[in-house]
VEXZARO-538743 format. One record per residue (C-alpha): chain; x, y, z. Coordinates in nm, 2 decimals, padded with zeros to 4 digits. Layout:
// VEXZARO-538743
A | X | Y | Z
...
// end
This chain:
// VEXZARO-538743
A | 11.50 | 12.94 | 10.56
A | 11.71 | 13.12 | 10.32
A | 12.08 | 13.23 | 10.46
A | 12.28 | 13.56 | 10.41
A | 12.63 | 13.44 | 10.34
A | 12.94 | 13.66 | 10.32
A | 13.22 | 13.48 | 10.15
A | 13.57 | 13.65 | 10.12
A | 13.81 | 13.47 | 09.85
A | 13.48 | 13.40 | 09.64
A | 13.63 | 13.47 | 09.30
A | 13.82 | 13.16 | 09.29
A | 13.94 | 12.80 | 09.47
A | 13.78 | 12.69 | 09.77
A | 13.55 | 13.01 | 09.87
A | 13.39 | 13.04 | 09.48
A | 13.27 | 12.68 | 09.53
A | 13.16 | 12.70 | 09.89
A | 12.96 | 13.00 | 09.74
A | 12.83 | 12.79 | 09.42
A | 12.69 | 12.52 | 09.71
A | 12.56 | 12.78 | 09.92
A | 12.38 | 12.94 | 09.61
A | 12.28 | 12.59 | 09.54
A | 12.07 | 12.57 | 09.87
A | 11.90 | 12.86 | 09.78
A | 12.07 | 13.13 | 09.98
A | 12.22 | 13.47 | 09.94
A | 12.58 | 13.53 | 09.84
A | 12.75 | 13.86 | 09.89
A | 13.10 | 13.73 | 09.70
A | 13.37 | 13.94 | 09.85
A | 13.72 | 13.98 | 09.68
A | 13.95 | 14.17 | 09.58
A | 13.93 | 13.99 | 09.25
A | 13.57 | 14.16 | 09.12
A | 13.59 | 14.03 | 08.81
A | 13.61 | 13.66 | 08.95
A | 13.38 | 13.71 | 09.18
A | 13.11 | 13.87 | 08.87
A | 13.12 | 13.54 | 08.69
A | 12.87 | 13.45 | 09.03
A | 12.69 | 13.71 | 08.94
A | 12.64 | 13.65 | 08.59
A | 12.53 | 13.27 | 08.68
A | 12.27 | 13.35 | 08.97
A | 12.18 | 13.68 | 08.92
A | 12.02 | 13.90 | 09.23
A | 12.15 | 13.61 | 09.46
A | 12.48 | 13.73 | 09.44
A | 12.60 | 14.09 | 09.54
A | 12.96 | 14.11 | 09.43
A | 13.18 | 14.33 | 09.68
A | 13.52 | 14.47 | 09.64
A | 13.70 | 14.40 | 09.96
A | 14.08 | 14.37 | 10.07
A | 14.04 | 14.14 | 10.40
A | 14.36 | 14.34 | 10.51
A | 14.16 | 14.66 | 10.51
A | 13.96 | 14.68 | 10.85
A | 13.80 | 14.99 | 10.73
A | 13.66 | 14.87 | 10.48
A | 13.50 | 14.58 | 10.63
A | 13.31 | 14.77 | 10.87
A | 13.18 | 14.91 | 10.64
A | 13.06 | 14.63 | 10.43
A | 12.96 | 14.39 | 10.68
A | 12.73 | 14.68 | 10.81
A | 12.61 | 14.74 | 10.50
A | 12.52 | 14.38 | 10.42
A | 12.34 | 14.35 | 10.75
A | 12.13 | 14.67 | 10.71
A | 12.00 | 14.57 | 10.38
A | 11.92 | 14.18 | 10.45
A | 11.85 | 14.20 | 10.85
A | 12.17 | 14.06 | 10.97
A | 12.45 | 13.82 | 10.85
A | 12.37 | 13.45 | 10.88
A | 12.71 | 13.26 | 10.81
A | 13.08 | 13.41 | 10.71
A | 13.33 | 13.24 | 10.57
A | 13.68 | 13.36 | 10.58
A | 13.89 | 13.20 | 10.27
A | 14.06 | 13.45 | 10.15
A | 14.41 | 13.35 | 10.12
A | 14.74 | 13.25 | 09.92
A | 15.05 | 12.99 | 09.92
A | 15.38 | 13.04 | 10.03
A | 15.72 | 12.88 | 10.06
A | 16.05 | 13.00 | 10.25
A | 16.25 | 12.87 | 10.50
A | 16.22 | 13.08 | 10.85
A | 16.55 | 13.30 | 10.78
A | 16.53 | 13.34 | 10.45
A | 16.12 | 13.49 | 10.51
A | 16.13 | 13.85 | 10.48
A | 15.98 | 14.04 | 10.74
A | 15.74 | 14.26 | 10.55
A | 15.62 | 13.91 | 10.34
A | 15.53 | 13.77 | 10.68
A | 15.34 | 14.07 | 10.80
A | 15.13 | 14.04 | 10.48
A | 15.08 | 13.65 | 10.53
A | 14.96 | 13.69 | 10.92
A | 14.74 | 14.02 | 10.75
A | 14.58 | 13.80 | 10.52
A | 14.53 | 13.48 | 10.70
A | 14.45 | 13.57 | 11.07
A | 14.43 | 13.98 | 11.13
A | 14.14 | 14.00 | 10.80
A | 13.95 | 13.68 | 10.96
A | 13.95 | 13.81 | 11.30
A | 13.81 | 14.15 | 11.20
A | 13.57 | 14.02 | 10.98
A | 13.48 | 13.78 | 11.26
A | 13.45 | 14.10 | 11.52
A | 13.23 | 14.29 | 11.25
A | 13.00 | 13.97 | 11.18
A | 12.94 | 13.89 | 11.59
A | 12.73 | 14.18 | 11.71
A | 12.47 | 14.06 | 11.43
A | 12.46 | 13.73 | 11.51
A | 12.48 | 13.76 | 11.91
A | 12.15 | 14.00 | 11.85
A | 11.94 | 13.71 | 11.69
A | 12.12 | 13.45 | 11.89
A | 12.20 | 13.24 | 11.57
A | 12.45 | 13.19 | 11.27
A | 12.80 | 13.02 | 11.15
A | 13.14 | 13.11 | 11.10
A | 13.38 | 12.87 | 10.89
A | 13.72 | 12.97 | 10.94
A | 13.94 | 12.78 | 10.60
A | 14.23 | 12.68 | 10.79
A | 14.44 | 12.41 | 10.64
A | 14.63 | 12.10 | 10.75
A | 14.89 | 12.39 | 10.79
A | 14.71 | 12.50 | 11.02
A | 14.77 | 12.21 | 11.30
A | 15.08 | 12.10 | 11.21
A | 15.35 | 12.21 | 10.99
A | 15.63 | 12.16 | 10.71
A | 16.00 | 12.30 | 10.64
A | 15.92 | 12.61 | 10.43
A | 15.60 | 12.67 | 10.52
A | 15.64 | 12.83 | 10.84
A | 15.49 | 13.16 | 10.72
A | 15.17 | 13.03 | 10.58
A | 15.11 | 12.79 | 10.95
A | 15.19 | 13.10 | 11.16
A | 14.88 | 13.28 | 11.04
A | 14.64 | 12.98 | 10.98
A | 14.77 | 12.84 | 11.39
A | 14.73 | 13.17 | 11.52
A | 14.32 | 13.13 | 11.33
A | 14.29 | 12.80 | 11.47
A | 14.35 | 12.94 | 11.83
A | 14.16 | 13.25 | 11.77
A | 13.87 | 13.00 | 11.70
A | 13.89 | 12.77 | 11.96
A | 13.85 | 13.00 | 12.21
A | 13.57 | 13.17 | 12.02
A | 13.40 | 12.88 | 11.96
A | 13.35 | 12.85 | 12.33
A | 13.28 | 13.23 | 12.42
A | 12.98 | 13.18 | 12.18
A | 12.84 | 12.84 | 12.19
A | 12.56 | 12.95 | 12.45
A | 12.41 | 13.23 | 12.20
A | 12.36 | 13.02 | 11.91
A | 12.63 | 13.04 | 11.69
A | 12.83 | 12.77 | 11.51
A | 13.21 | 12.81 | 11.47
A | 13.36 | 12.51 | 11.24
A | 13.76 | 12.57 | 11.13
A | 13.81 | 12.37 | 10.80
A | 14.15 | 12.20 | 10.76
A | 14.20 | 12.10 | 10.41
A | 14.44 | 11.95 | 10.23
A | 14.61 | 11.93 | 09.90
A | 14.28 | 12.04 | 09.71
A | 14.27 | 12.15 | 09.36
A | 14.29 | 12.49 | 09.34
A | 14.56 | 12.75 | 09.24
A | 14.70 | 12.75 | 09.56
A | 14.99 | 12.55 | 09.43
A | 14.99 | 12.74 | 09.13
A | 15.03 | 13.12 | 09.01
A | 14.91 | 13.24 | 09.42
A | 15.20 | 13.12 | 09.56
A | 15.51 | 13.32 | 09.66
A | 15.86 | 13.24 | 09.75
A | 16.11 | 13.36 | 09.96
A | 16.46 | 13.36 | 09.82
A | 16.62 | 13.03 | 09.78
A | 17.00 | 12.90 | 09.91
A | 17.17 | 12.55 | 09.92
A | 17.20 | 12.56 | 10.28
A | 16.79 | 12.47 | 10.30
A | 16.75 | 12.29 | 09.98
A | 16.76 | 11.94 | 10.15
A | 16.46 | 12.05 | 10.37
A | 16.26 | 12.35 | 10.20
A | 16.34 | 12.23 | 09.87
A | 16.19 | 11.91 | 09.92
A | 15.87 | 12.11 | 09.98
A | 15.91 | 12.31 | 09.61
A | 15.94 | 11.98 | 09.45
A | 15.68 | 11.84 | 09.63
A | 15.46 | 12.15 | 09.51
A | 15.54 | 12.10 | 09.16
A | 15.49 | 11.75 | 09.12
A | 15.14 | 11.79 | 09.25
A | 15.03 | 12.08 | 09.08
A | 14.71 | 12.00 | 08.91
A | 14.69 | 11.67 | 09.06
A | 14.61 | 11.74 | 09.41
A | 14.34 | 11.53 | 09.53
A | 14.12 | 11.71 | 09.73
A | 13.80 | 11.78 | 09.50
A | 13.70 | 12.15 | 09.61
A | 13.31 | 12.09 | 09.51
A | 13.33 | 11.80 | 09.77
A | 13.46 | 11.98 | 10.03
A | 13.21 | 12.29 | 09.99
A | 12.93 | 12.02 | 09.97
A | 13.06 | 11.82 | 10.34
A | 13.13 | 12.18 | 10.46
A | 12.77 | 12.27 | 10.41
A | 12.67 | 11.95 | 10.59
A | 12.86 | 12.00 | 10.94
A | 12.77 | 12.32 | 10.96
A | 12.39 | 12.24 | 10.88
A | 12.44 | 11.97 | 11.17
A | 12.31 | 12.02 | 11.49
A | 12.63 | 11.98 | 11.64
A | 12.94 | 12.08 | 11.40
A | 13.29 | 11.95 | 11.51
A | 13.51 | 12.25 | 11.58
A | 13.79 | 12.11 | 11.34
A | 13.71 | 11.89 | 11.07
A | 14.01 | 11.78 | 10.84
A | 13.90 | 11.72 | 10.47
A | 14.13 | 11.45 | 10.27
A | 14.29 | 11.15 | 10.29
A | 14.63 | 11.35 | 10.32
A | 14.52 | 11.57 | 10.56
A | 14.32 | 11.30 | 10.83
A | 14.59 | 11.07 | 10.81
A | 14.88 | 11.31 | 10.88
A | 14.70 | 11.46 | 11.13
A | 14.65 | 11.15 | 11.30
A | 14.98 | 11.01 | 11.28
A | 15.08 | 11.40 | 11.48
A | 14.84 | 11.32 | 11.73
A | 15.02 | 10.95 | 11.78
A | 15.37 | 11.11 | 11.82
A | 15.26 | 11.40 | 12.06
A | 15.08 | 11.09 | 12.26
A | 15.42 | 10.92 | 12.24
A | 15.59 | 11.22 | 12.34
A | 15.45 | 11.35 | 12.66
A | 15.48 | 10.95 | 12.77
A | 15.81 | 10.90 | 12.70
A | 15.86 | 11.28 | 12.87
A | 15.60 | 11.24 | 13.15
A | 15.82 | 11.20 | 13.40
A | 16.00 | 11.52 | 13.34
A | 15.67 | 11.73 | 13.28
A | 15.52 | 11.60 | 13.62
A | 15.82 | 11.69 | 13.85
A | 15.86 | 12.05 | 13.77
A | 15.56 | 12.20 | 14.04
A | 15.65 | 12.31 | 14.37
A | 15.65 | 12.04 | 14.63
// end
């Protein structure tokens, strides 16, 4: 059956090639960016399978209106994917205020409305998918990137519990934690926060780290949009599903430390009810 798909962060990276696989299957694109040229080079490679749409994700307005739109003209919205997003590196005191607004804008206030918009569609034919593009950021985090986790942890917990208000009606939730992929995350879409010595052993080491890997991350975008596509084409999806060696393995050696953790600490965690 062929699949309505809105796509924010379509022009480029991660969202244009989970649209280029989705387009693959046979389904319906509507690329949504603010990048419209980007997001026409779809258009110009699939033709009427791909509506190109302006849209800022940090404009609630404006998706209403589009996600209504979409679902007037094609009888509802089958799957949304929410990867619209950008790199950014600052130590906590150094993160200006108004930056940090427009990071938890962009990475969890425009996915949760879009997600709002999308549900009344979906809950009425008791079927479709939303992939939230969170990030290994988005379990666990680094010096200097305490901006870019707060938005993609405050996604992850947004999703969890969404993925369990919706289960019984049919619709999918999968939250996709990549790692370093292959994209311009790492390159001209990332910002920085001002730089001093004091956090150069710590917040520096991410910078460097950045640069080094530039353009050879190994996470393989076209891969990721392909196993994307699978899980959420399964009968039963995980709800997170890491993507990389980097990004599995990390997360599993978190998971061993908090284990350790609450052991070594469950002593003091059990004796703090009333008697």
């Amino acid at each position: 059956m062929e699949r309505t798909w809105i796509v924010t962060g379509a022009a480029s990276g991660l969202g244009r090639e989970i649209a280029q696989a989705a387009l693959s299957a046979g389904d319906t694109v509507i690329a949504a960016d603010r990048d419209t040229d980007g997001a026409a080079i779809l258009k110009q490679e699939h033709g009427d399978a791909v509506e190109v749409v302006q849209v800022d994700v940090t404009d609630a307005g404006r998706i209403e209106e589009v996600v209504a739109d979409a679902a007037a003209r094609h009888d509802g919205i089958d799957v949304l994917v929410n990867a619209a997003g950008r790199g950014h590196i600052g130590a906590v005191e150094l993160t200006d205020p108004a930056e940090l607004r427009r990071l938890m804008e962009l990475h969890f206030f425009g996915p949760a409305a879009l997600t709002r918009a999308v549900l009344p569609y979906m809950r009425a034919r008791r079927r479709g998918a939303i992939i939230q593009i969170s990030s290994l950021g988005g379990q666990i985090s680094t010096p200097g990137m305490s901006a870019y986790s707060a938005g993609k942890f405050a996604l992850e917990g947004f999703s969890i519990a969404l993925a369990r208000e919706v289960a019984n009606l049919g619709i999918k939730v999968l939250i996709a934690q990549p790692g370093a992929m292959r994209t311009n995350f790492a390159g001209p879409a990332i910002t920085e926060s001002e730089q001093i010595a004091d956090y150069e052993p710590t917040v520096g080491e991410l910078r460097k780290h950045v640069e080094e890997v530039t353009g050879r991350q190994p996470g393989d975008p076209k891969k990721i949009a392909a196993a994307l596509l699978q899980a959420i084409d399964s009968e039963r999806p995980p709800l997170r599903l890491a993507f990389g060696n980097d990004a599995l393995d990390r997360l599993n050696e978190a998971a061993e430390q908090t284990a350790k953790d609450r052991a070594a600490w469950e002593e003091v965690s059990r004796g703090t009810d009333f008697e």
